[in-house]
N, C-alpha and C positions, 0 to 999 in steps of 0.2 A: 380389639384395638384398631383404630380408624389409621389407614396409610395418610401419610399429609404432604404433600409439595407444597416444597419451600415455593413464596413468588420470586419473579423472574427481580433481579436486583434489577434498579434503573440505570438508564441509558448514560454514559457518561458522554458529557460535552455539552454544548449549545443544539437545539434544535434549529437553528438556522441552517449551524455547519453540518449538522448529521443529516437535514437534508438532499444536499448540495453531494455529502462523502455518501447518501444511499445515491442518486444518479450516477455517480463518478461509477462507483460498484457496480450499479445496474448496468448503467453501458459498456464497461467492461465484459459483463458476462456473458455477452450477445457476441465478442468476436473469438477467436482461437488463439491460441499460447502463440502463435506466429505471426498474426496480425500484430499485436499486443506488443510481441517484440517489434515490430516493424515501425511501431507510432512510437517506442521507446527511443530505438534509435532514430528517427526521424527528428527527438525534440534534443538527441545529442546528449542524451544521459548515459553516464555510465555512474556504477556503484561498486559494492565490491559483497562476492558471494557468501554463503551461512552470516549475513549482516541482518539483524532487527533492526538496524538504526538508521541505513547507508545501502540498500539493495537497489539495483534499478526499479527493477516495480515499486518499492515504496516510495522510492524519488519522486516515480511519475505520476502519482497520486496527489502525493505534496503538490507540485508542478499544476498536475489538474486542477485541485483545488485554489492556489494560488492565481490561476488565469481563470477562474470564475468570482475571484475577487473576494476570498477568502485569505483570512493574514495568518496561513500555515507557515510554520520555519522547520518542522519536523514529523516526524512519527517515530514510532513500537509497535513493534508487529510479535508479538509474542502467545498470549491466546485469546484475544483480539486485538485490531490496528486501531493504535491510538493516535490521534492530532495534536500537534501543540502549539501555541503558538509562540513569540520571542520569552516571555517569562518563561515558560516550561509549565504553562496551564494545558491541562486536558480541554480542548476543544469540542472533539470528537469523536465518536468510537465508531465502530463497523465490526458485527462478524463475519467474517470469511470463510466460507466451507471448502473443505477438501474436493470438491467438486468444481470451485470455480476458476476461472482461466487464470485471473489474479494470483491466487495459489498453483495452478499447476504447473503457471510460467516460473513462479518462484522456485519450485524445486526443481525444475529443468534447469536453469541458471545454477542451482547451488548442487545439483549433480555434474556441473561438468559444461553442461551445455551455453550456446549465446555469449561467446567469448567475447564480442564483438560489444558486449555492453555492459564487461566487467574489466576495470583498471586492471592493468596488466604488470601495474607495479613502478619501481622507479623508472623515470625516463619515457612513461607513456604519456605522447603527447597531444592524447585526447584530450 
């Protein structure tokens, strides 16, 4: 009996936008979980932690994407990060590996860490 791999399913989104979300990704991957937060807070983001919907890193992706003149309103970051844009169409995908700053900053933030770029609850007047 012959082993068989499934093929890889296709790319969800636009090739334009999954261009645009592979540079955002790449160039993230070049700095450290402390730079990252440093350009997060710089653009005045905060979100709020264990969020797929609503994290700072996902924000500032959106954000990135959206200042390269992509019409993102959202993502899902579940077991890949997905775009979307006002309908709630899939745009774009990305996978993300346990290895990149993108993720390592996100579980620093949803450990505890980077208070400073999570809503702090009522009455924060970030």
């Amino acid at each position: 009996m012959i082993d068989t791999i499934a093929p890889p399913r296709p790319r969800l989104g636009r090739a334009d936008v999954n261009t645009v979300l592979d540079s955002i990704v790449g160039e993230a991957g070049w700095l450290t979980t402390a730079q990252l937060a440093g350009l997060i807070k710089a653009d005045g983001i905060v979100g709020d932690r264990m969020s797929d919907r609503c994290s700072p890193v996902g924000l500032w992706v959106v954000g990135a994407l959206q200042a390269r003149g992509v019409d993102a309103v959202g993502y899902a970051w579940v077991a890949s990060f997905l775009v979307f844009d006002r309908a709630r169409v899939v745009i774009g995908e990305a996978q993300i590996s346990e290895t990149h700053t993108l993720y390592g900053l996100e579980c620093e933030i949803n450990d505890g860490g980077w208070s400073r770029l999570i809503r702090q609850g009522e009455g924060d007047e970030r």
